[in-house]
C-alpha positions in Angstrom: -69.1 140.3 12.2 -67.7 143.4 11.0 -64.7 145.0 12.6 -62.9 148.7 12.1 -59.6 149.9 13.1 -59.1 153.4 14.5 -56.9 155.0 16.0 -55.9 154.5 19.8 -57.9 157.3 21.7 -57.5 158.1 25.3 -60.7 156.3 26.3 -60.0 153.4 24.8 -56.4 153.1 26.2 -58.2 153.3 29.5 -60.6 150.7 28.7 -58.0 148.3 27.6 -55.5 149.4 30.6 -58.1 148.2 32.6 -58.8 144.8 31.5 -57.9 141.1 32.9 -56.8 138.0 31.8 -57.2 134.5 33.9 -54.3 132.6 34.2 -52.3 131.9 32.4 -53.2 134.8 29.6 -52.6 137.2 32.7 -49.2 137.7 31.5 -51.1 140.1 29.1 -52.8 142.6 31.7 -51.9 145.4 32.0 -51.4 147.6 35.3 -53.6 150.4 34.5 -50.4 153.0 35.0 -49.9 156.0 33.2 -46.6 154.5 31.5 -49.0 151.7 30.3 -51.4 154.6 29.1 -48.9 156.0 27.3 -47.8 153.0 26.0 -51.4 152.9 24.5 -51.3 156.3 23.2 -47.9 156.4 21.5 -48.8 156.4 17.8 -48.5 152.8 16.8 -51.5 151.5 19.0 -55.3 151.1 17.0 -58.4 149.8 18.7 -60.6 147.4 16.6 -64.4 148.1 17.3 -67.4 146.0 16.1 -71.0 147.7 15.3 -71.0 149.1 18.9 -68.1 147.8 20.9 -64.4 148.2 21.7 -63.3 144.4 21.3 -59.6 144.9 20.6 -56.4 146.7 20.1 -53.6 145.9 17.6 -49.9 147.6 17.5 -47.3 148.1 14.7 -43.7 148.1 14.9 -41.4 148.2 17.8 -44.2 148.4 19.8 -45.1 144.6 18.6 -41.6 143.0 19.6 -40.5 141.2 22.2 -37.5 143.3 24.4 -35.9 139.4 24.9 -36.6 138.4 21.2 -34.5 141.8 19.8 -31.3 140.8 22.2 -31.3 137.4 20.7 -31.5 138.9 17.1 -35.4 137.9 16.3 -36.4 140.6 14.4 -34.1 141.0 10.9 -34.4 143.9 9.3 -36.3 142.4 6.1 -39.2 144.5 5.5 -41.6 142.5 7.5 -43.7 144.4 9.7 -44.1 143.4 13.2 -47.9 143.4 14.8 -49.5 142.8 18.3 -52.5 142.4 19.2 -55.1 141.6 22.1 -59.1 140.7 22.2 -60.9 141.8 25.3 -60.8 139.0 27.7 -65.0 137.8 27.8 -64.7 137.5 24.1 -61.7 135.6 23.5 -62.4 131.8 22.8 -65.5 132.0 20.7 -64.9 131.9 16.9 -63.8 135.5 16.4 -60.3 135.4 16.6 -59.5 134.6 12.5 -61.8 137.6 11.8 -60.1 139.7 14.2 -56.7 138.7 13.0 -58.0 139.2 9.4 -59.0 142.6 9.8 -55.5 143.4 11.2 -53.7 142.4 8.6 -56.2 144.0 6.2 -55.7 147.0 7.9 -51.9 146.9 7.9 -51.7 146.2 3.8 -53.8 148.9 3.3 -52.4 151.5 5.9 -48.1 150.5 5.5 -48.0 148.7 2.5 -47.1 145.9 3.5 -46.2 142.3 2.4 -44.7 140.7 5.0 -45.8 139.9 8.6 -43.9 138.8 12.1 -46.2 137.8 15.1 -44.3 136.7 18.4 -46.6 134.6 20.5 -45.9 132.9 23.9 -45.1 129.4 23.5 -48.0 128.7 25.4 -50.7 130.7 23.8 -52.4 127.7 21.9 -55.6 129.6 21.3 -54.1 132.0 19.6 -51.3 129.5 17.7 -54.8 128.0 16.1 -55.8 130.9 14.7 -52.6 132.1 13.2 
């Protein structure tokens, strides 16, 4: 498996705007709105592709926190960089996830520089726990 990170385009936003998680993941679809779009598109959103395929999007940043986890003071300023990320649903569960992670955090060293990173997962997100 090989996997590139580019940056978001409007297609791709679309794409990923569009897709849907069962229960309980489906606290990650998204509502296909033009906010959500434009979530997508704001700067700090990449999509991951493999040989042929858009399989993923990752995010930097603000864009990576949790509203909730910033009130309760989560997220000290101590040069760690924040990232999201999300696997298109029919792929998810099937081995790929530490590459995909991987190539994230290969991506981020190489693009910010950086050392240090923060991932906020939902508590009950064990498929992804595993991997991270």
């Amino acid at each position: 498996m090989n996997f590139t990170v580019q940056p978001m385009d409007r297609d791709g936003a679309l794409e990923i705007s569009r897709w849907t998680y069962d229960t309980p993941y489906d606290l990650y679809n998204m509502d296909n709105s033009n906010e959500g779009i434009s979530e997508l598109l704001n700067g700090t959103y990449f999509k991951i592709l493999d040989e042929r395929d858009l399989i993923g999007y990752c995010c930097f940043g603000d864009s990576a926190k949790v509203p909730i986890g910033t009130q309760y003071g989560a997220y000290p300023e101590n040069g760690t960089i924040d990232f999201g990320l999300g696997m298109r649903p029919d792929l998810t569960g099937h081995g790929r996830g530490r590459t995909f992670v991987n190539t994230i955090l290969e991506f981020a060293q190489s693009e910010f520089q950086a050392k240090l990173f923060r991932l906020t997962v939902a508590e009950f997100n064990d498929r992804v726990i595993t991997v991270y």
